[in-house]
Residue frames as a rotation matrix with the C-alpha (Angstrom) as fourth column:
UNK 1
-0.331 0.807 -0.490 12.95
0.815 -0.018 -0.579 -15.87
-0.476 -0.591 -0.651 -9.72
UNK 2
-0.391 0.456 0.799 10.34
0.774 -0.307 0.554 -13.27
0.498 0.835 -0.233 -11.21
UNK 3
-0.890 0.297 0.347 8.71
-0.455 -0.638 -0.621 -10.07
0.037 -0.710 0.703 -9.69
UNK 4
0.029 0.880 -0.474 5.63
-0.799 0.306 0.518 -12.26
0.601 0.364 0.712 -10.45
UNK 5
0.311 -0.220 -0.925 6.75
0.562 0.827 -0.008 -15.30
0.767 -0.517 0.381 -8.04
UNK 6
-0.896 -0.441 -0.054 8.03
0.382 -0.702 -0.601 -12.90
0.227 -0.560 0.797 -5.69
UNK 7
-0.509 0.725 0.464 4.31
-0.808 -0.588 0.032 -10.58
0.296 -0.359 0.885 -5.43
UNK 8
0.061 0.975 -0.214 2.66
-0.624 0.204 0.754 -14.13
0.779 0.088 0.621 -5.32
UNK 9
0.063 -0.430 -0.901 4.93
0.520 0.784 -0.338 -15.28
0.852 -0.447 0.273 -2.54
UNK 10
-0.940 -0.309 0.144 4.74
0.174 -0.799 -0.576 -12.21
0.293 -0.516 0.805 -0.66
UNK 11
-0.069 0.925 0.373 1.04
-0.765 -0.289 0.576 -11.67
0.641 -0.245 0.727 -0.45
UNK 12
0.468 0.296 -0.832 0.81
0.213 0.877 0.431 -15.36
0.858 -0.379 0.348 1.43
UNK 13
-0.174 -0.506 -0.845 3.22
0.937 0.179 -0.300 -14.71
0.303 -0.844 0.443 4.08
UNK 14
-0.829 -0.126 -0.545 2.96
0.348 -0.879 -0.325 -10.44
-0.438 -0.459 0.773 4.81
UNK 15
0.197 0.926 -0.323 -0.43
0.602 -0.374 -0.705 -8.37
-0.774 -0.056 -0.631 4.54
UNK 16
0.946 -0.089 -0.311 -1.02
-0.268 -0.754 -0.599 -6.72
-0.182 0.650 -0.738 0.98
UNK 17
0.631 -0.751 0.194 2.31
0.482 0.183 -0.857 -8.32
0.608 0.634 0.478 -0.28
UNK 18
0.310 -0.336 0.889 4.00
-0.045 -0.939 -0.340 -5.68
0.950 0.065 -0.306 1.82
UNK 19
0.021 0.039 -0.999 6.05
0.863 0.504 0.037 -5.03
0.505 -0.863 -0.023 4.92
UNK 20
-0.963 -0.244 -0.117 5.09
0.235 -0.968 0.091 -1.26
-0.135 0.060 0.989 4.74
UNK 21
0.322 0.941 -0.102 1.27
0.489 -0.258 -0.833 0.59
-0.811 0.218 -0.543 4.46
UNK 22
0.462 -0.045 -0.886 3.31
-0.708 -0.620 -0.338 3.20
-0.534 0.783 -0.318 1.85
UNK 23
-0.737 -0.447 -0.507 4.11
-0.662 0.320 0.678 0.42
-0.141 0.835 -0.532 -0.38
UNK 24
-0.087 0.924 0.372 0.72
0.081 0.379 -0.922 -0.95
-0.993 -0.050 -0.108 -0.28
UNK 25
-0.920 -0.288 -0.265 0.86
-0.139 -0.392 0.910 -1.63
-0.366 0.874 0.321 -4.02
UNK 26
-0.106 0.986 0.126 -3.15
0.988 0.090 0.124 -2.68
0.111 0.137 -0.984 -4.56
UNK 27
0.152 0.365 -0.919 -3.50
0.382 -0.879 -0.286 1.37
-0.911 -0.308 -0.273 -4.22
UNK 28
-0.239 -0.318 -0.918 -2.08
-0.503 -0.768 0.397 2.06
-0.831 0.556 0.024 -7.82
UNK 29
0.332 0.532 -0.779 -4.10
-0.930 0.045 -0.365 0.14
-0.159 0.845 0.510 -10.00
UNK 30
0.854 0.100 0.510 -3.11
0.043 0.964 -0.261 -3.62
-0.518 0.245 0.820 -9.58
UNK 31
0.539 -0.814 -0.217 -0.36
-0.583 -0.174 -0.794 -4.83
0.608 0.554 -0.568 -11.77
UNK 32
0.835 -0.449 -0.319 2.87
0.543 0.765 0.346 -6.58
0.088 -0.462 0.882 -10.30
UNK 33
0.948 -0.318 0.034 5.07
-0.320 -0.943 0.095 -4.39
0.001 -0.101 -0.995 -8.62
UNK 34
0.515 -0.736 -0.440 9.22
0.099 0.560 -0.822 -5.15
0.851 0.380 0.362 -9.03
UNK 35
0.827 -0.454 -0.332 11.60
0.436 0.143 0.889 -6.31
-0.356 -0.879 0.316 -6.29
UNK 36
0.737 -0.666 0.118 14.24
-0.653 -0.746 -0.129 -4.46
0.174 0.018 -0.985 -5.76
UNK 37
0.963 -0.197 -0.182 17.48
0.268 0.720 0.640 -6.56
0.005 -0.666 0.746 -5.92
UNK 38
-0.458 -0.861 -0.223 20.66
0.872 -0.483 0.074 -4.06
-0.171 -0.160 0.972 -5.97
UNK 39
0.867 0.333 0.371 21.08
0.464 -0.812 -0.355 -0.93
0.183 0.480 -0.858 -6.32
UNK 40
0.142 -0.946 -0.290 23.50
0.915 0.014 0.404 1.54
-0.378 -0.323 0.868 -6.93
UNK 41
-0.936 -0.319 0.147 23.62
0.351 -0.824 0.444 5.49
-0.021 0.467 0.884 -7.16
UNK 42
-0.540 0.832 0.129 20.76
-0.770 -0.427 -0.474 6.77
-0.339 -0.355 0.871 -8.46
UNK 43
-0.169 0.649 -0.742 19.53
-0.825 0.319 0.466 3.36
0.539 0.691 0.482 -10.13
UNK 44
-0.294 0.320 0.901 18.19
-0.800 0.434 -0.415 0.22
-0.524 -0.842 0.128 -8.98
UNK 45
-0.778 -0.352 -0.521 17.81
-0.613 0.606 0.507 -3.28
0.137 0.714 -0.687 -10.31
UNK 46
0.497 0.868 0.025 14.55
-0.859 0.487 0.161 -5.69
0.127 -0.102 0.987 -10.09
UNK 47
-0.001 -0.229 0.974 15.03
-0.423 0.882 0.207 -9.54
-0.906 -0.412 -0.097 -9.66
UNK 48
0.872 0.296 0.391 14.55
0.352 0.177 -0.919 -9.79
-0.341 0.939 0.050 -13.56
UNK 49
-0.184 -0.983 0.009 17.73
0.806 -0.146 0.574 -7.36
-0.563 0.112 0.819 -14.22
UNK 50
0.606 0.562 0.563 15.60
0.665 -0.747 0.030 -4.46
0.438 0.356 -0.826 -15.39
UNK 51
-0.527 -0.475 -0.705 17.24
0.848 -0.355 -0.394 -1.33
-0.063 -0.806 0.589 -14.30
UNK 52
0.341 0.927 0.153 15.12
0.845 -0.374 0.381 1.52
0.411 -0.001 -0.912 -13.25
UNK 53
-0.750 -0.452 0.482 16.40
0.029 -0.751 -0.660 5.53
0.660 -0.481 0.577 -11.94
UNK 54
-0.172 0.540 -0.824 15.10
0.926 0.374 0.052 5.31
0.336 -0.754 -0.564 -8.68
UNK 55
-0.161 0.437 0.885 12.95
0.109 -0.883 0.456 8.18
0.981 0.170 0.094 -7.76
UNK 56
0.738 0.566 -0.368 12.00
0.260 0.265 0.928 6.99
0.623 -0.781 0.048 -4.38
UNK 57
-0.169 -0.971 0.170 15.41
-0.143 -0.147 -0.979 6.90
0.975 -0.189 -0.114 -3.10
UNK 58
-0.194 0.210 -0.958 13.81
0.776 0.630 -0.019 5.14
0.600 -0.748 -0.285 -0.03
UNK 59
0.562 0.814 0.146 11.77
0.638 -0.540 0.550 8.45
0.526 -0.216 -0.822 0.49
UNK 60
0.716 -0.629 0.303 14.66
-0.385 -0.718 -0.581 10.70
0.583 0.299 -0.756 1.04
UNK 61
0.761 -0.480 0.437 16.86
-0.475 0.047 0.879 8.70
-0.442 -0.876 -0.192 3.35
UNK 62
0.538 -0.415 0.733 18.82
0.664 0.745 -0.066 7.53
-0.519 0.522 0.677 0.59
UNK 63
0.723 0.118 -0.681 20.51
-0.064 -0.970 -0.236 11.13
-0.688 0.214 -0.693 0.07
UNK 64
0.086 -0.932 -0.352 23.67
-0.614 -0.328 0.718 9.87
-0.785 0.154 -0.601 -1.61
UNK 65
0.588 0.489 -0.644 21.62
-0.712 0.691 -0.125 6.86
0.385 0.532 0.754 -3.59
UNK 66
0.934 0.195 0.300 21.99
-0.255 0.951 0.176 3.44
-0.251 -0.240 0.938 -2.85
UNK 67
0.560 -0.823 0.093 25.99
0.829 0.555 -0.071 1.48
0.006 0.117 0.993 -2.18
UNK 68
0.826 -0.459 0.327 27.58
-0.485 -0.875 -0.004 5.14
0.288 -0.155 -0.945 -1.79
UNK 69
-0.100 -0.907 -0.408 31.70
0.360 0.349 -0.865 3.79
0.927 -0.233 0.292 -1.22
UNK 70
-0.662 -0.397 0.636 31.89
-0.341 -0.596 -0.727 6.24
0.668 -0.698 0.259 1.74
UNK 71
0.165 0.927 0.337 28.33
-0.921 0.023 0.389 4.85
0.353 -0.374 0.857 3.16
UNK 72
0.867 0.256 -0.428 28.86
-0.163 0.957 0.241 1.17
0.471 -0.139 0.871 2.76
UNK 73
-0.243 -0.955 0.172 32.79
-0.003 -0.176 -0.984 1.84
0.970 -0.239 0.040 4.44
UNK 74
-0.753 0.115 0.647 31.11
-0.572 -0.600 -0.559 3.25
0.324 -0.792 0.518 7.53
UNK 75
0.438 0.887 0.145 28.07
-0.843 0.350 0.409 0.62
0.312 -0.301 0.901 7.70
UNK 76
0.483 -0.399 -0.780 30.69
0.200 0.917 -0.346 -2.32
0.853 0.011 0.522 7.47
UNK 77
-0.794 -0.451 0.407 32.62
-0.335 -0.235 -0.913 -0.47
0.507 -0.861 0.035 10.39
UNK 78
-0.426 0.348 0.835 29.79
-0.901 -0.086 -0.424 -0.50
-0.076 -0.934 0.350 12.62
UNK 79
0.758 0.588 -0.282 28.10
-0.485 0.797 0.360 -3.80
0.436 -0.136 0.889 11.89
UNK 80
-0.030 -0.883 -0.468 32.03
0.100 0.463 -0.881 -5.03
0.995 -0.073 0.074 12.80
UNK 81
-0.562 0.152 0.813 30.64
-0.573 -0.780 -0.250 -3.29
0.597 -0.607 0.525 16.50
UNK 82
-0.759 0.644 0.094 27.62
0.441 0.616 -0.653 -5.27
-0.478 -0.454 -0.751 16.71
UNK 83
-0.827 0.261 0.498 24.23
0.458 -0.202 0.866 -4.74
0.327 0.944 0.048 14.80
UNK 84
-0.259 0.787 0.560 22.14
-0.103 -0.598 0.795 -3.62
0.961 0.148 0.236 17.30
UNK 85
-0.664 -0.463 -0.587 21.64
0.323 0.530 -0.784 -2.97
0.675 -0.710 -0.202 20.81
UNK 86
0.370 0.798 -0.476 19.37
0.842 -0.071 0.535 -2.48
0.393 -0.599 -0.698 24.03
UNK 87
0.332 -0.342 -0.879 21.51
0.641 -0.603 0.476 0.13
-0.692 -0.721 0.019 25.18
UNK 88
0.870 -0.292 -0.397 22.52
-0.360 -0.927 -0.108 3.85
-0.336 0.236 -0.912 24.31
UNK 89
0.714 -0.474 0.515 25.68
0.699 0.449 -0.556 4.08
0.032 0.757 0.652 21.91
UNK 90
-0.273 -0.770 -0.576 28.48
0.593 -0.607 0.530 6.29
-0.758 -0.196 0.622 21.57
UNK 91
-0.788 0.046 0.614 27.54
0.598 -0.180 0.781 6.57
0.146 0.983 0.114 17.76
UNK 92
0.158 0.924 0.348 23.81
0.901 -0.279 0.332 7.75
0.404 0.261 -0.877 18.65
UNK 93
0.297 -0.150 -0.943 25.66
0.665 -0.676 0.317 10.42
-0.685 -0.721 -0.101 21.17
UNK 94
-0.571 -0.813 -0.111 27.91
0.464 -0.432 0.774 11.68
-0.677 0.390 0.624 18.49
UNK 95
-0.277 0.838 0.470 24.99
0.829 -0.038 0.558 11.57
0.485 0.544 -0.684 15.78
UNK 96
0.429 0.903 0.004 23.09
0.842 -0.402 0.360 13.64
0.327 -0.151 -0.933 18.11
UNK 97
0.305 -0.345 -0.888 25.56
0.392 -0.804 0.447 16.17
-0.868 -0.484 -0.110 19.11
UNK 98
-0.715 -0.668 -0.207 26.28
0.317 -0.573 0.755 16.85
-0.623 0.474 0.622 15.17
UNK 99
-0.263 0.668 0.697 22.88
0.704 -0.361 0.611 17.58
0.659 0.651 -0.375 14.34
UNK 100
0.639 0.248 -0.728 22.33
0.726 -0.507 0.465 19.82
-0.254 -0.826 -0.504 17.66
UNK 101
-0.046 -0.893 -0.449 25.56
0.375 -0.432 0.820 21.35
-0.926 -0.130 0.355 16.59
UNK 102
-0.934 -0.282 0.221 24.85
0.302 -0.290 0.908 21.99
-0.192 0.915 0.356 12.86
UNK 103
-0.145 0.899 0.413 21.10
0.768 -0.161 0.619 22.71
0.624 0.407 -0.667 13.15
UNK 104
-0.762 -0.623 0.180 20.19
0.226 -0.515 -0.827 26.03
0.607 -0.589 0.533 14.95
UNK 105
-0.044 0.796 0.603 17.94
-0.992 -0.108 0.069 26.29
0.120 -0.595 0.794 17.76
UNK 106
0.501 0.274 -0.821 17.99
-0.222 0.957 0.184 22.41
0.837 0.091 0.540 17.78
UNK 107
0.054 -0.116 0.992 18.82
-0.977 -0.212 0.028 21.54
0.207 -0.970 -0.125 21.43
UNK 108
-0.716 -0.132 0.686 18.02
-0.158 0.987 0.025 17.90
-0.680 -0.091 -0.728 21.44
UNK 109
-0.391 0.364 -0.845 16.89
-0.728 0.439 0.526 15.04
0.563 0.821 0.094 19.06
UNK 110
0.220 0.233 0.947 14.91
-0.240 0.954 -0.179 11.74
-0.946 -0.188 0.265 19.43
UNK 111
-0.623 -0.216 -0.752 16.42
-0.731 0.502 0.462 9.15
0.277 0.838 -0.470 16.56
UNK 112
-0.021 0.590 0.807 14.27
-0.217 0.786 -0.580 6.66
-0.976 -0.187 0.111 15.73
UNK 113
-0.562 -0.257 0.786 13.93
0.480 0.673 0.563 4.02
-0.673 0.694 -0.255 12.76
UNK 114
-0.429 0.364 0.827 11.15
0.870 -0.082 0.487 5.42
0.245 0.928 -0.281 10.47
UNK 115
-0.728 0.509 0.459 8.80
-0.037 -0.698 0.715 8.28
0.684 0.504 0.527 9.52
UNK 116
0.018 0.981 -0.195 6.23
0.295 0.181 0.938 6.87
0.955 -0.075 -0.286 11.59
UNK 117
0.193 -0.131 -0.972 7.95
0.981 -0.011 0.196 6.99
-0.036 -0.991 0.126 14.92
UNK 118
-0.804 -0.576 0.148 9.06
0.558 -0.816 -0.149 10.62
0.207 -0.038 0.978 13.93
UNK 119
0.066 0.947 0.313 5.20
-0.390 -0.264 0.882 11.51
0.918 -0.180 0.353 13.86
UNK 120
0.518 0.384 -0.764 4.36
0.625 0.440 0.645 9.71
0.584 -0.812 -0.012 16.90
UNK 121
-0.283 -0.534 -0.797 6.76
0.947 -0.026 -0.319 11.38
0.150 -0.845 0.513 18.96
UNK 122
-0.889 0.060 0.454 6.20
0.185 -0.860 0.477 14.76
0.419 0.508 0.753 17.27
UNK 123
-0.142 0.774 0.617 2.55
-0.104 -0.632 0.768 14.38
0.984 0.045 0.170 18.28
UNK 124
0.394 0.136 -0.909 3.40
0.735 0.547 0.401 13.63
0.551 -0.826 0.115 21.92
UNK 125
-0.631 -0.280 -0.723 5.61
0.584 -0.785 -0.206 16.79
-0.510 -0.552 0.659 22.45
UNK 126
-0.811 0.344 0.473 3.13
0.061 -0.754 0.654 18.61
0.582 0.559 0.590 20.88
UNK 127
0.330 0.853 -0.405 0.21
0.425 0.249 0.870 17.09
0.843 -0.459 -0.281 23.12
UNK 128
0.343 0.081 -0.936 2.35
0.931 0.107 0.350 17.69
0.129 -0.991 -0.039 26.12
UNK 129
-0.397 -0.577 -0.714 3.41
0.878 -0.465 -0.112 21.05
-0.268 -0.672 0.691 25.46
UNK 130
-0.753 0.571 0.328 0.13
0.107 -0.384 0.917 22.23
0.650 0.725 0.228 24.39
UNK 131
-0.759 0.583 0.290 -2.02
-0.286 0.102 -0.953 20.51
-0.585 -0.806 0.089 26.60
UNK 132
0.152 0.952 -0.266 -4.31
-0.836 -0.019 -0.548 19.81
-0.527 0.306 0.793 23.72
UNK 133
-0.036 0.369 0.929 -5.81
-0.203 0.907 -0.368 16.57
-0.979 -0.202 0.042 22.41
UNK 134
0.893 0.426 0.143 -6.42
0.049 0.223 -0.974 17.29
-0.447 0.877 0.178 19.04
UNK 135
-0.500 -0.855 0.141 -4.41
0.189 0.052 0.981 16.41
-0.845 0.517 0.136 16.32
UNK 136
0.432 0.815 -0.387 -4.55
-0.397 -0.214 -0.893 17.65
-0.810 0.539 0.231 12.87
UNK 137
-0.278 -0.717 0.639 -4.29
0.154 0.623 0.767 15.82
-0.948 0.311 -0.063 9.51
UNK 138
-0.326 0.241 -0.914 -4.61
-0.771 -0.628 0.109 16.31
-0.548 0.740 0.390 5.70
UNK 139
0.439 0.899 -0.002 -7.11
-0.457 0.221 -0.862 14.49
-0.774 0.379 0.508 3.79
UNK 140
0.910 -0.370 0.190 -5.27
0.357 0.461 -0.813 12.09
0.213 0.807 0.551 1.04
UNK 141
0.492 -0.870 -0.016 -2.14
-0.701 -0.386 -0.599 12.54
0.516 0.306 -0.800 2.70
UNK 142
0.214 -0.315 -0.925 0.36
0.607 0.785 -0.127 9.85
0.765 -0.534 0.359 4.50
UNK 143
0.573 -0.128 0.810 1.51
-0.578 -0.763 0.288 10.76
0.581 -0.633 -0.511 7.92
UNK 144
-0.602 -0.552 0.576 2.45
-0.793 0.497 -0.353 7.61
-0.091 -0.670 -0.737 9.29
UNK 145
-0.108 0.880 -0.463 0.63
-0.449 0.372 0.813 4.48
0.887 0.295 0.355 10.46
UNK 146
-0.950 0.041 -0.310 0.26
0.305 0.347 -0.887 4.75
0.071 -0.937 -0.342 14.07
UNK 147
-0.157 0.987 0.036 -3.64
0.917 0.159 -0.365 4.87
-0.366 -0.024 -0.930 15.04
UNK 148
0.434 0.488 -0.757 -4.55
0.321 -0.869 -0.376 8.53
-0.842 -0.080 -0.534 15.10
UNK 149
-0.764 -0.201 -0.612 -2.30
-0.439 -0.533 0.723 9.04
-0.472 0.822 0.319 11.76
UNK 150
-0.914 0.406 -0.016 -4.85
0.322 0.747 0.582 6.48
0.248 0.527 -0.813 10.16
UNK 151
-0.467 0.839 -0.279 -7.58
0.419 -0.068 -0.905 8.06
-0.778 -0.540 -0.320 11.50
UNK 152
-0.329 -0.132 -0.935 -7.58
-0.543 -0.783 0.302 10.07
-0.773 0.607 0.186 8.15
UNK 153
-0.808 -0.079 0.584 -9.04
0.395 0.663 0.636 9.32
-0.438 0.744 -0.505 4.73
UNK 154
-0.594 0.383 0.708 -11.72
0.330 -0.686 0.648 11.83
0.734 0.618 0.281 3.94
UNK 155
-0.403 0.355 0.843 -14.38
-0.699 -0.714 -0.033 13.83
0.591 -0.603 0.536 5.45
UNK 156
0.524 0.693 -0.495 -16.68
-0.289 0.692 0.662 11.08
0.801 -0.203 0.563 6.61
UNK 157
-0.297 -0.693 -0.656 -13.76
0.543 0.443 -0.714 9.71
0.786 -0.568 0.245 8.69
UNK 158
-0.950 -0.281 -0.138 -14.03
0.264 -0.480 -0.837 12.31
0.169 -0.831 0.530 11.48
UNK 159
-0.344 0.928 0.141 -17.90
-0.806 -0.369 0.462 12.93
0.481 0.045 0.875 11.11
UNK 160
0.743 0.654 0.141 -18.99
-0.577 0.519 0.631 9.47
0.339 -0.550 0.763 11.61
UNK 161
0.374 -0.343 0.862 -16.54
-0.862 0.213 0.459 8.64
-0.341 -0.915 -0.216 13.49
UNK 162
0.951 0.057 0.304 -14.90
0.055 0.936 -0.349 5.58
-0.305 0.349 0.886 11.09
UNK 163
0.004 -0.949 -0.317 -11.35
-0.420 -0.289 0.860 5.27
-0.908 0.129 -0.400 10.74
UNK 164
0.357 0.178 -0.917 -9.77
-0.926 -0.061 -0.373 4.79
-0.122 0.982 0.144 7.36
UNK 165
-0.268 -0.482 -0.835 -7.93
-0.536 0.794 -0.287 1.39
0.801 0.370 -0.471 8.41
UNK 166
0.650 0.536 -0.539 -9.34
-0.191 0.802 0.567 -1.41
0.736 -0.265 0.623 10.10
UNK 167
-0.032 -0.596 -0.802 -8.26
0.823 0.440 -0.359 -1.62
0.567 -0.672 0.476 13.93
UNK 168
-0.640 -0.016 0.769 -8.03
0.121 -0.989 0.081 1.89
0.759 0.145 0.635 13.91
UNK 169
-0.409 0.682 -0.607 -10.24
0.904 0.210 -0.373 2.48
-0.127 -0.701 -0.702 17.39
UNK 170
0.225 0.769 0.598 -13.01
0.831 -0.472 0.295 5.09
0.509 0.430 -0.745 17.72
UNK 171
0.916 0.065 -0.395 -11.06
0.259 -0.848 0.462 7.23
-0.305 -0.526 -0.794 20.21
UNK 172
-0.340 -0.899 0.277 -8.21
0.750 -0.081 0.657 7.40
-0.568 0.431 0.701 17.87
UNK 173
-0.685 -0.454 0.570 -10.46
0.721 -0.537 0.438 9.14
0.107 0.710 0.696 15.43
UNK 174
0.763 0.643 -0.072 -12.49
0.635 -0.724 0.269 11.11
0.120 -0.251 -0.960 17.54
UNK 175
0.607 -0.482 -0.631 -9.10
0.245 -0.642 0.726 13.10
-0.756 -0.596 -0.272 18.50
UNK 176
-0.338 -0.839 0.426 -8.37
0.621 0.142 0.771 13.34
-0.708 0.525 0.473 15.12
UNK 177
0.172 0.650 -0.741 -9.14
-0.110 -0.735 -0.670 16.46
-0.979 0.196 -0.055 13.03
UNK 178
-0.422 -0.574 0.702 -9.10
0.715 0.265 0.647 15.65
-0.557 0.775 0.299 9.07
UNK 179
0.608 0.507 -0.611 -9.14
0.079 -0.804 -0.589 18.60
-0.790 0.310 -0.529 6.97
UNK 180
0.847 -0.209 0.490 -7.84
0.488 0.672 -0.557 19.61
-0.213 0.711 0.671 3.48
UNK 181
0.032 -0.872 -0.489 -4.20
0.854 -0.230 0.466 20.62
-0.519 -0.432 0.738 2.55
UNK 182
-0.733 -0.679 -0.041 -2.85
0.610 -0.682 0.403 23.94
-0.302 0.271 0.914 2.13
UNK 183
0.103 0.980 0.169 -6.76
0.717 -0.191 0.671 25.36
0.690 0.052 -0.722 2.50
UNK 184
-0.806 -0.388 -0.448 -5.84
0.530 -0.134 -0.837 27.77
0.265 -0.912 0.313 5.22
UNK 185
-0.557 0.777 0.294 -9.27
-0.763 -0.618 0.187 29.37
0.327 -0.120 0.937 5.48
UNK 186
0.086 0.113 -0.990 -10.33
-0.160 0.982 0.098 25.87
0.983 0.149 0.102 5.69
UNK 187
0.149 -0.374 -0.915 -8.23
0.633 0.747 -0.203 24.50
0.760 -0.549 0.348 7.99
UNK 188
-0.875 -0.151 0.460 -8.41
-0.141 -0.830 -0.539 28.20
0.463 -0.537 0.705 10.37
UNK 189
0.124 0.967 -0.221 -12.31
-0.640 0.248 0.727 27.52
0.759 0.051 0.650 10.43
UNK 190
0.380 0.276 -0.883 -12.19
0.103 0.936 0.337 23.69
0.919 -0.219 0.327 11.52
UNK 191
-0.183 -0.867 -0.462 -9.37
0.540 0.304 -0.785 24.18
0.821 -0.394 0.413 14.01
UNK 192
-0.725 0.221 0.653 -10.72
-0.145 -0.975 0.168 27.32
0.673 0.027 0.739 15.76
């Protein structure tokens, strides 16, 4: 199989080839992006046998790169557990009592699966222990893709009131401030 059979088999069955918005690959100029089909360390293999030093490192959650002995030891333990349950874990207790325990001030965690849910939650204890509605975001940046991160995408977005992805409702980006990054005169102004 080809990365070329592979993008033209993917686009038919999952939006934009993809089962991700940050791998939306129609955003860098077209082309035929490669499938990952091993990896190991810091490198990574296509479906062709190309190998490639993998920068991404699955956006940092891949601290030790990809098949780590000590990683794939410990995943094979727990899938031997069960792969996945409706109910609280021992593992997620422990987990959370050695980042409480090694992080300071850190009292309690929420784990969750991706980036996005970390935002989402993030802007719920922030709403609720604020009391305020707005949320702010940075022009050309990712945040997530739960409504109100999407609400983003330049100025226009929050003026007339148009979100930057279809679905995206109008009271998603009416409670959304988009402004630009690391402007802090800027972003003091708007916020104010």
């Amino acid at each position: 199989v080809t990365n070329q059979e592979l993008w033209e088999r993917a686009r038919r069955v999952a939006p934009g080839g993809v089962n991700s918005p940050v791998r939306a690959f129609k955003a860098v100029g077209g082309g035929t992006p490669y499938f990952a089909a091993k990896g190991e360390g810091a490198y990574v293999w296509d479906v062709e046998g190309h190998r490639y030093i993998d920068y991404v490192q699955s956006y940092g959650a891949s601290i030790l790169g990809h098949a780590h002995p000590k990683v794939v030891e410990a995943a094979q333990k727990a899938a031997e557990l069960g792969t996945t349950f409706g109910a609280p874990t021992p593992g997620e207790v422990e987990l959370a009592e050695e980042i409480c325990e090694r992080v300071p001030g850190c009292e309690q965690v929420r784990l969750v699966s991706s980036g996005t849910e970390a935002a989402m939650s993030a802007v719920r204890l922030a709403r609720a222990a604020t009391g305020r509605e707005l949320l702010v975001v940075f022009a050309g940046c990712y945040h997530g893709h739960s409504d109100a991160l999407l609400a983003a995408g330049g100025s226009g977005m929050a003026t007339l009131g148009v979100p930057a992805s279809a679905g995206v409702t109008k009271a998603a980006v009416a409670s959304t401030l988009v402004t630009t990054y690391n402007q802090v005169p800027e972003l003091t102004t708007e916020v104010a």
